[in-house]
N, C-alpha and C positions, 0 to 999 in steps of 0.2 A: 478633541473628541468629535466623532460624526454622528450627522443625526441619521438614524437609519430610516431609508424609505423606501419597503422592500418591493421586490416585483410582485407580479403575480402570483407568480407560481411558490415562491414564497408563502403569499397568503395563505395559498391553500395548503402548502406544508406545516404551517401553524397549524391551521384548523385540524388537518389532518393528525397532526400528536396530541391536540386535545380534545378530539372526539374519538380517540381511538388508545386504549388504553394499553394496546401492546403494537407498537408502529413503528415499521423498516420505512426510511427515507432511503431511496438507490438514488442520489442525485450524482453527479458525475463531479468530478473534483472542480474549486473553482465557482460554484453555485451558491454558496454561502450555506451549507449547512448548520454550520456553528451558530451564526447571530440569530440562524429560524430559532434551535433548541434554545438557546439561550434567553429569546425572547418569548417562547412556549412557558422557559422557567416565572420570567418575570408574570407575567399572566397567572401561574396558579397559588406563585408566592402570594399576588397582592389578591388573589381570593382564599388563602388560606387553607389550601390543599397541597402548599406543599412543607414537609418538614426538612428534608433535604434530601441533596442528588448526588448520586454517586457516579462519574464518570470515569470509566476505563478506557485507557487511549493510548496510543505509542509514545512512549519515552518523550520524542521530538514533540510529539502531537501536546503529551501533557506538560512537560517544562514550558513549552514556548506560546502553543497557539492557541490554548484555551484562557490562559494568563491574559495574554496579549487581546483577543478579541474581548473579554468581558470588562479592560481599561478603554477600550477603541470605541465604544459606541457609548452615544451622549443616554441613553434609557437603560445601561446597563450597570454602571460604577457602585451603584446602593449596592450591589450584590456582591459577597465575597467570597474568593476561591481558595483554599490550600493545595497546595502538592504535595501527594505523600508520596514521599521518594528522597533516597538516600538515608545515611545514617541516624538520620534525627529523627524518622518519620514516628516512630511512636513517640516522643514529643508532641511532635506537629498534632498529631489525631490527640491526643489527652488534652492540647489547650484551645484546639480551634474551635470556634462559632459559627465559622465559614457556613454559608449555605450550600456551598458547592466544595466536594471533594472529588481529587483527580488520582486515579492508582492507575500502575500502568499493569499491562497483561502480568509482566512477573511478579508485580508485585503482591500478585491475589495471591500467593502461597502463603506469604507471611500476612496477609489479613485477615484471611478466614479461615487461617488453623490456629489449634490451640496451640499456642507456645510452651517447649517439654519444660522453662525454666520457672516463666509467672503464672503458667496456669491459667493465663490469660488468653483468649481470641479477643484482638481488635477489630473484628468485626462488630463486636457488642457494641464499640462505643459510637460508630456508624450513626446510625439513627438517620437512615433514609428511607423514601419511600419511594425514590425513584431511580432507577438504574439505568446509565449509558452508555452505550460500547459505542463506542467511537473505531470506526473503521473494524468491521464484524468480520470483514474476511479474515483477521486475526484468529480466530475462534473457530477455521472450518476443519479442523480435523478432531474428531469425536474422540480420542484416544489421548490428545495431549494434556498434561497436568493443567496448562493456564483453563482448557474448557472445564474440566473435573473440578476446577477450584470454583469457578462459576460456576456452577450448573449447581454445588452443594448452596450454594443464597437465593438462588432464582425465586423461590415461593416467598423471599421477606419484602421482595419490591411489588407497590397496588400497579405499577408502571415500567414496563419494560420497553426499550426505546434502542434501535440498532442506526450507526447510518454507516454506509460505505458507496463507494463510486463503482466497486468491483465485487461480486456476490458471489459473480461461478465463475472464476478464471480459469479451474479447468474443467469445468460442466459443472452439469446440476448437482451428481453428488455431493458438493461442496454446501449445496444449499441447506443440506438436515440441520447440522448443528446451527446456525445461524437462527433457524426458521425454529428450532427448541429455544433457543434463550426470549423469544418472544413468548410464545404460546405453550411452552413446554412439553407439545406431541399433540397440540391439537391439529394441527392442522398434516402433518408432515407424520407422527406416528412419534413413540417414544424411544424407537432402538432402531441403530441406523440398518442392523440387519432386516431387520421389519422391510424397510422403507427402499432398500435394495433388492428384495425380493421381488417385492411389490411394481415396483418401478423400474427394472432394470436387469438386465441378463448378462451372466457371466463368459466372454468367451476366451478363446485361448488369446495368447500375445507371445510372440517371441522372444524368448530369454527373459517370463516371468512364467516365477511357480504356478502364482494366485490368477493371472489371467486378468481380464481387462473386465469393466461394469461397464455397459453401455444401454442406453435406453432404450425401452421396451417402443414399438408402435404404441404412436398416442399416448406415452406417459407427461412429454411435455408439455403437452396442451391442459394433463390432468394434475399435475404440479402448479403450474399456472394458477390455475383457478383455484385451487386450494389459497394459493398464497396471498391470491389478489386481495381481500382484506383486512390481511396483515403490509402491506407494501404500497406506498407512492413512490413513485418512479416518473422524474423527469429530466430532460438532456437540456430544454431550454434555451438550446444555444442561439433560435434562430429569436428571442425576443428581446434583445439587447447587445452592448454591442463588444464582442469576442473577436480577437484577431483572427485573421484568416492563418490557416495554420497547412505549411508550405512543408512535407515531407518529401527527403533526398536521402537519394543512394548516393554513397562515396565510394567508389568501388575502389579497390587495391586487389595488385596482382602480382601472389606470392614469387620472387624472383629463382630461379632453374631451382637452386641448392635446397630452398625450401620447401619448393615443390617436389623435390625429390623426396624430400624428407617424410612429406605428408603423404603423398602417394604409395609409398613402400606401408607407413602406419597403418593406412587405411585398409590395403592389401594383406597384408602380415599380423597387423597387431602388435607391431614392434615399433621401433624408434632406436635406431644408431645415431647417436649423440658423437658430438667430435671425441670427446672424451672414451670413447668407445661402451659408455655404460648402455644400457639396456634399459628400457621405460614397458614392461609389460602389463597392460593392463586387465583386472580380473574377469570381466563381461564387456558386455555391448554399451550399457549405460557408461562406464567410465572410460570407454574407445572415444565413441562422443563427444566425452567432456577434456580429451586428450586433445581430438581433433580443433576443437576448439582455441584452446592454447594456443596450436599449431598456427593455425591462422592467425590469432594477435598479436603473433612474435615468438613467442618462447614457450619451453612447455616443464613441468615440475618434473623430478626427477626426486628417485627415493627418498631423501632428505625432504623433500618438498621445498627445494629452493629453485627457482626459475631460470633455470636454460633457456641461455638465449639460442635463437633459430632464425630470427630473420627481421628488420627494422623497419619494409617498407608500412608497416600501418601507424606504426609512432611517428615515422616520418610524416604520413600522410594526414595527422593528427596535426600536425604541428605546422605544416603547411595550411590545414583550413583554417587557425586560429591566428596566425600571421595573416593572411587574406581579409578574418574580422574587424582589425585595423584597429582592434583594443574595443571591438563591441562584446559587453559581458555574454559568457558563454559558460551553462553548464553542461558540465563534461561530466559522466556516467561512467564508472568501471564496475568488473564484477569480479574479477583476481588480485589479491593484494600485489599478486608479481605487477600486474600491469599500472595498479594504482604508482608503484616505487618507478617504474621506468618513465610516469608521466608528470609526474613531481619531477623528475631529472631534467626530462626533457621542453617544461613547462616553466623557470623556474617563478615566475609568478602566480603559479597558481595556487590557492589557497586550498585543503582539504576539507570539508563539512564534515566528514563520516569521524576524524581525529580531533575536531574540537574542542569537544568534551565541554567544560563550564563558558566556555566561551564562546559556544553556538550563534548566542543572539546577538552579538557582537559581530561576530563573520556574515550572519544572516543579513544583518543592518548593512554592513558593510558593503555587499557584494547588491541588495534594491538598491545603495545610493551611486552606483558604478563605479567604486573605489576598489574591486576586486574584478579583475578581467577575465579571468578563468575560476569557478567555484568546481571542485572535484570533490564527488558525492559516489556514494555505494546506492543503487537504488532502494535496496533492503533497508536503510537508514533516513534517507532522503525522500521516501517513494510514499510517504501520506502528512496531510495537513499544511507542511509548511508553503509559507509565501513567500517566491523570489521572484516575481513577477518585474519588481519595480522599477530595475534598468534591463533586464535582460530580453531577449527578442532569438534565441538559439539556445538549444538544445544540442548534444553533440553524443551521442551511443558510442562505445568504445568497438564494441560490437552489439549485434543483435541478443535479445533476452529470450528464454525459455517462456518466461515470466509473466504473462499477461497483465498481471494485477501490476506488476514493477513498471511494464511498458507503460501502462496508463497512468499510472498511479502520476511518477517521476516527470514524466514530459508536464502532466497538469500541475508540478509546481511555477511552470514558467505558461504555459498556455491556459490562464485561466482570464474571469471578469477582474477587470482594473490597471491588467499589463495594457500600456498608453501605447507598444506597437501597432500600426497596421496588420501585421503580419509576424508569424512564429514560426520559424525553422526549425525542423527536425532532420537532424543530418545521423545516419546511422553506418558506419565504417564498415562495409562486407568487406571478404575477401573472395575474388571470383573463385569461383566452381570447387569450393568448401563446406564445410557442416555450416558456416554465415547462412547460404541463401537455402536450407535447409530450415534453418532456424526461425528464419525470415517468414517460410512459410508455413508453417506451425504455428505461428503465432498470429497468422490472420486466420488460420483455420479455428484457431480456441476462440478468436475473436468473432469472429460470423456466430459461435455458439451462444458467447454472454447477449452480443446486440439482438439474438432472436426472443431471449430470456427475458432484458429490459422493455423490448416493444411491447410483449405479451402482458408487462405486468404496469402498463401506462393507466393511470384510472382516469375519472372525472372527479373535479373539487366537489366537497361537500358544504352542507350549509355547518356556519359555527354553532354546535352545541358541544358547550363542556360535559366532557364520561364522567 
């Protein structure tokens, strides 16, 4: 066990969740969010304000890493946690004591509805007063079941508590629902129509019905302030000590036949396959997600099995990882076709996103450098866990739409505690493709969130418990 001896800015995210009775931590992956809340917990346990805590977190987040951190630190072990998940979890909930309980987003369905057979909601037997999302950008679309399952408990917790590294990955919109599970429309309004009126103007977009929301003059400055005392927000990176973190292009350059291939798509909207089948796609968004393909090799084809089109970027995969000299590298895909071509053409590499009960195992495996290549989906990979402990590279199969995935994912490995100097991010374009397209979309969504985090930086408070 460690003893924890938190930084700064730490301290003042303690203070900050116990003087603040509905509070967003935006700390950036890699900060130690978990041992702050965890040790916020012990604090009001051992003053008697708390009966218990309910945490929502991703699948990986809740099996592995809130288990694991509240065994890892020498002030935390008194306290204990269940997992409700899997087939037993009503079990679990009927005999546990745990102070700490962990559901994950899907699991809200079956917690807080009534069940058509016992007549039962397990929510009842709950008995918390404190609520945690873990990782809240889960929660930003106001339309989805996991938000509607939440948002029907919100009034039973004295304490509502959100953290995430990624808030608006793709702008502020994102912020409503987030900015409800805290305060529930005080600050932000209680219906996202409201709050897009109010804030934001509809204009047209090509090849959409609904047309694009984009922010009114001065609504960011007036979101802002609204939200500042519901949020601490810090990056922290310059007060301790974080690898330097070394980002590379690996360019590949589709060879004649592929390029013909892409260029007629791009042109046409078509795709002649050797097989002479036909790839027509229905709009612009799924030309895109064609071209794409295109670029990583191959592209899906009715069946939805992967046509192959062309090798050099799995070559060229396979070339920077031979180069590593067996230094551990997590490798990122977003296509199952490409995950099966890289498992082929990898064959040591182990998948995280297939694990399954065997995660912490593989996890273990791949900190002690016993796995040379870990291959992850960042959708699965892309919050909480720690693979920090041998690895020093990062490897994109291609570039992400995905903002929240792009940060998310690399900060499993560029985080506080990886012993490298230095952390490489190598991301595989394909020249003068949807790649550097993507490339740059994804810094433009990025300049967005980092205007959003600086705006909402506070000063620490003094400790008084809410």
């Amino acid at each position: 066990m460690k003893t924890f001896v938190p930084h700064d800015y730490q301290i003042d995210g303690i203070q900050f969740l116990l003087t603040t009775a509905h509070a967003g931590l935006v700390w950036k992956p890699g900060l130690g969010k978990t041992v702050s809340v965890l040790t916020m917990l012990k604090i009001l346990k051992d003053k008697g304000m708390m009966k218990r805590a309910l945490i929502v977190a991703p699948r990986q987040v809740a099996q592995n890493v809130w288990p694991d951190e509240i065994r890892k630190w020498a002030h935390t072990p008194h306290m204990t946690l269940d997992v409700l998940h899997g087939k037993n979890k009503d079990d679990i909930l009927a005999r546990s004591k745990a102070d700490i309980l962990v559901v994950t987003p899907e699991g809200l369905d079956w917690l807080v509805n009534t069940n058509k057979i016992t007549h039962v909601r397990p929510f009842d037997k709950v008995g918390a007063n404190i609520l945690i999302v873990d990782e809240s950008s889960y929660f930003r679309h106001g339309t989805s079941l996991r938000f509607k399952n939440l948002r029907s408990v919100l009034h039973e917790f004295q304490r509502r508590i959100i953290l995430t590294g990624t808030p608006a990955p793709r702008g502020y919109e994102d912020l409503f629902t987030q900015a409800y599970i805290l305060d529930m429309g005080g600050a932000l309004g209680r219906y996202i129509t409201h709050y897009r009126m109010q804030y934001f103007v509809n204009v047209a977009k090509p090849g959409s019905t609904y047309g694009e929301w984009v922010l009114r003059a001065g609504a960011a400055e007036e979101i802002n302030r609204r939200l500042q005392p519901l949020i601490l927000h810090s990056d922290a990176f310059g007060k301790f000590h974080m690898p330097d973190l070394v980002k590379q292009t690996v360019t590949v350059t589709l060879p004649p036949a592929a390029r013909k291939h892409y260029d007629e798509f791009e042109k046409h909207f078509y795709l002649a396959l050797e097989s002479g089948e036909e790839i027509s796609p229905p709009n612009a968004a799924a030309k895109g997600n064609k071209l794409r393909q295109i670029a990583n090799g191959f592209a899906y084809d009715a069946n939805h099995k992967g046509a192959l089109i062309h090798t050099e970027k799995i070559e060229r995969l396979a070339q920077l990882v031979n180069d590593l000299q067996g230094e551990p590298a997590l490798v990122l895909y977003e296509y199952n076709a490409d995950k099966e071509r890289i498992l082929h053409a990898l064959p040591a590499a182990v998948c995280l996103t297939d694990a399954g009960n065997d995660t912490g195992r593989v996890i273990s495996e791949f900190n002690a450098g016993n796995i040379p290549v870990l291959l992850a989906h960042p959708a699965s990979a892309g919050h909480g866990l720690n693979l920090q402990g041998a690895a020093m590279h990062v490897i994109w199969y291609g570039p992400s739409w995905n903002l929240e995935w792009d940060e998310q994912a690399t900060a499993r490995v560029w985080r506080q505690g990886n012993p490298a100097r230095q952390v490489f991010v190598h991301t595989l374009i394909a020249r003068n493709t949807m790649d550097e397209r993507v490339a740059a979309v994804l810094h433009s969504k990025d300049r967005t969130q980092k205007a959003l985090l600086e705006a909402l930086k506070r000063k620490p408070q003094a400790l008084v418990v809410a």
